[in-house]
C-alpha positions as CSV (number, residue, x, y, z in Angstrom):
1,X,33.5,-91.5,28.2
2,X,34.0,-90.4,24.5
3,X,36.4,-87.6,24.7
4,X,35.2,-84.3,24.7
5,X,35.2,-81.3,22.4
6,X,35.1,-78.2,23.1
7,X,33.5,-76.1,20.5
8,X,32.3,-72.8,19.6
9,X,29.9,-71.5,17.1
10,X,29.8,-68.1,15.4
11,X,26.9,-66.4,14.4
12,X,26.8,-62.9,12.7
13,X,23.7,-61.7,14.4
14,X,23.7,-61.3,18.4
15,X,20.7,-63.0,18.6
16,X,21.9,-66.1,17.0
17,X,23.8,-68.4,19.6
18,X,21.2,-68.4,22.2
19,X,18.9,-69.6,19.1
20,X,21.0,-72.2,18.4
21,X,21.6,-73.1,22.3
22,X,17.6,-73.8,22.2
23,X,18.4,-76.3,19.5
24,X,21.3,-77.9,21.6
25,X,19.4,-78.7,24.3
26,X,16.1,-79.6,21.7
27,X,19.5,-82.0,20.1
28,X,20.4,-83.3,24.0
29,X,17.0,-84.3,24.3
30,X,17.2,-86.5,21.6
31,X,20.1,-88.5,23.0
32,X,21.9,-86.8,19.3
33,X,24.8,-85.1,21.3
34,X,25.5,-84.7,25.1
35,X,25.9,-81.1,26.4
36,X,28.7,-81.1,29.4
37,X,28.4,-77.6,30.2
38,X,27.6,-74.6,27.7
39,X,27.5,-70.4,27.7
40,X,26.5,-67.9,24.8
41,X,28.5,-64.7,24.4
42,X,25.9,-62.1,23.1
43,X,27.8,-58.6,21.3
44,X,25.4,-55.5,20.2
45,X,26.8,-53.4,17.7
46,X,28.0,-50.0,19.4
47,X,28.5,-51.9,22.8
48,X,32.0,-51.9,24.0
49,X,31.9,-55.8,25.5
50,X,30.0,-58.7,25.1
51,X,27.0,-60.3,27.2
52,X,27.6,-63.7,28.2
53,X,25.6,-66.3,29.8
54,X,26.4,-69.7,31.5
55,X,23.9,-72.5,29.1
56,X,22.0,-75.3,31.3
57,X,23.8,-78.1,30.9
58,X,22.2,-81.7,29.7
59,X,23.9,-84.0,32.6
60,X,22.8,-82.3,35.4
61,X,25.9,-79.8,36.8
62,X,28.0,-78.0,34.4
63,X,31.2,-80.0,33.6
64,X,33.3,-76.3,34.3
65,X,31.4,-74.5,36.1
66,X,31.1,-70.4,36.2
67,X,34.9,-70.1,36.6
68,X,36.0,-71.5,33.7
69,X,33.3,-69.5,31.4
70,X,34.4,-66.6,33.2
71,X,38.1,-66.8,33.0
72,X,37.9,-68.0,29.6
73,X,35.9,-65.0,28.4
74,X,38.0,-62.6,30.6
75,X,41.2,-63.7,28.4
76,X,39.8,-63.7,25.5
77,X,37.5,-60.4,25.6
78,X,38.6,-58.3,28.6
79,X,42.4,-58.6,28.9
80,X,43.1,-57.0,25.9
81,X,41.1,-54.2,27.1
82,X,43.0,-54.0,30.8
83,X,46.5,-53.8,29.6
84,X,49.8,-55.0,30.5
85,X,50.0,-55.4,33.9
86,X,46.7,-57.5,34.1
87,X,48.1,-59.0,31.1
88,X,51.1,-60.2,33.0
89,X,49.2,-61.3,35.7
90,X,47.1,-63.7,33.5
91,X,49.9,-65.5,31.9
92,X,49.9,-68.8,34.5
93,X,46.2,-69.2,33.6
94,X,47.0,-68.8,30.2
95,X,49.6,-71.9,30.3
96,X,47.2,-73.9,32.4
97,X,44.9,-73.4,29.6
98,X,47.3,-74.4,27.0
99,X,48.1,-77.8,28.6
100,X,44.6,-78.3,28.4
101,X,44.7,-77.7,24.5
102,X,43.1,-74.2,24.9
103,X,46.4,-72.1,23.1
104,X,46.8,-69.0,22.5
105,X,45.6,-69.3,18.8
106,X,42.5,-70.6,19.8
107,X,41.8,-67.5,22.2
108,X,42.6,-65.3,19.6
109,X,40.8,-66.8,16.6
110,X,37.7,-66.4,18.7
111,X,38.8,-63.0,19.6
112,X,39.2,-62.0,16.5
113,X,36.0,-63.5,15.0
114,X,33.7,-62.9,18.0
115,X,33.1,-58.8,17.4
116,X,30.6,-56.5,17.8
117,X,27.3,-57.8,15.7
118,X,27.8,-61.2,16.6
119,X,27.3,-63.9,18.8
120,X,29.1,-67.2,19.6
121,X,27.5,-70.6,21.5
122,X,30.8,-72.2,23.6
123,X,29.6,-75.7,24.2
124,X,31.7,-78.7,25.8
125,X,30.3,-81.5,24.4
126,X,30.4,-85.6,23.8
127,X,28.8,-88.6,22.1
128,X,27.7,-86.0,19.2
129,X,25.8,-87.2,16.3
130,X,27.9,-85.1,13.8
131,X,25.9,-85.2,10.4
132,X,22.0,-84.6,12.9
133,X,24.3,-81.6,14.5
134,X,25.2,-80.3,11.4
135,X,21.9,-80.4,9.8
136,X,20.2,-79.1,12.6
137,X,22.1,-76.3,13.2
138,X,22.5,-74.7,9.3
139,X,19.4,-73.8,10.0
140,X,20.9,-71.3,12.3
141,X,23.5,-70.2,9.3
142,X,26.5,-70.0,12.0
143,X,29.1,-68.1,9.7
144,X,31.9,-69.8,11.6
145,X,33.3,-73.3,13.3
146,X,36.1,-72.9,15.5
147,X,36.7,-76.0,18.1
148,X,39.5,-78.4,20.2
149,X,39.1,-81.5,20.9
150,X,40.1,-82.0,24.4
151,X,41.4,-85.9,25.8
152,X,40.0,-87.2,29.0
153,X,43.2,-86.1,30.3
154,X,43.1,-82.5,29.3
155,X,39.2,-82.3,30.3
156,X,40.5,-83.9,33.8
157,X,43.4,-81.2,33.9
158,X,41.1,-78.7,32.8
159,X,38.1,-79.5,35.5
160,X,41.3,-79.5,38.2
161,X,42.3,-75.9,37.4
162,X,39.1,-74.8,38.0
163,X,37.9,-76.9,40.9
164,X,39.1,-74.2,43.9
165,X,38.3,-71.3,41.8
């Protein structure tokens, strides 16, 4: 297996990741990239956290699963907001992620990027077509590209923290 990426794609309307997740899948169809598992984080200006949804993945189940969108985006949208005692609490998730080559600048580049008004399009992906990718999503005009590629160790260690969640 082609090791896999994890990307994610912001847009600066919260309309425009699930817009581009229609083309994803259109792209899967094509054998031009394979989608492993996917979720769209949706933020209306004046609400005070996102919307997020788990994406329909191309290979059948979701390579992740619900746990790992949903710790993911509790850590990068929600712990902030809790304080330090969740915070704390957090911080051996947070290390399980790193050794997975999810750090702490990656969190907080999308947290910082991902804001009320926008959207983002998370998407762990192989076997992508780059330049087709590309092409067909600047249609979309995502304002941002942030991403880590993950070996098939990582995305092994990574499926293994969230297997018994």
């Amino acid at each position: 297996m082609a090791q896999a990426t994890l990307t994610v794609w912001k847009f600066d309307s919260p309309s425009g990741a699930d817009e581009a997740a229609r083309t994803l899948q259109q792209l899967a169809k094509q054998n031009v990239i394979t989608v492993l598992d996917s979720a769209t984080v949706s933020w209306e200006q004046g609400r005070k956290k996102p919307k997020t949804h788990q994406g329909t993945p191309t290979t059948g189940v979701g390579a992740l699963g619900g746990a790992f969108w949903g710790m993911l985006f509790g850590l990068i949208f929600f712990v902030p907001l809790l304080g330090a005692a969740v915070g704390a609490a957090t911080g051996a998730l947070a290390g399980s992620l790193s050794d997975v080559g999810i750090d702490d600048g990656f969190i907080n580049k999308v947290r910082d990027q991902v804001t009320p008004g926008t959207s983002a399009l998370f998407v762990m992906t192989s076997d992508a077509v780059i330049d087709k990718v590309k092409d067909a999503f600047a249609s979309h005009q995502p304002s941002d590209l942030i991403f880590t590629h993950l070996s098939e160790d990582q995305e092994q260690a990574l499926r293994q923290v969230f297997a018994d969640a």
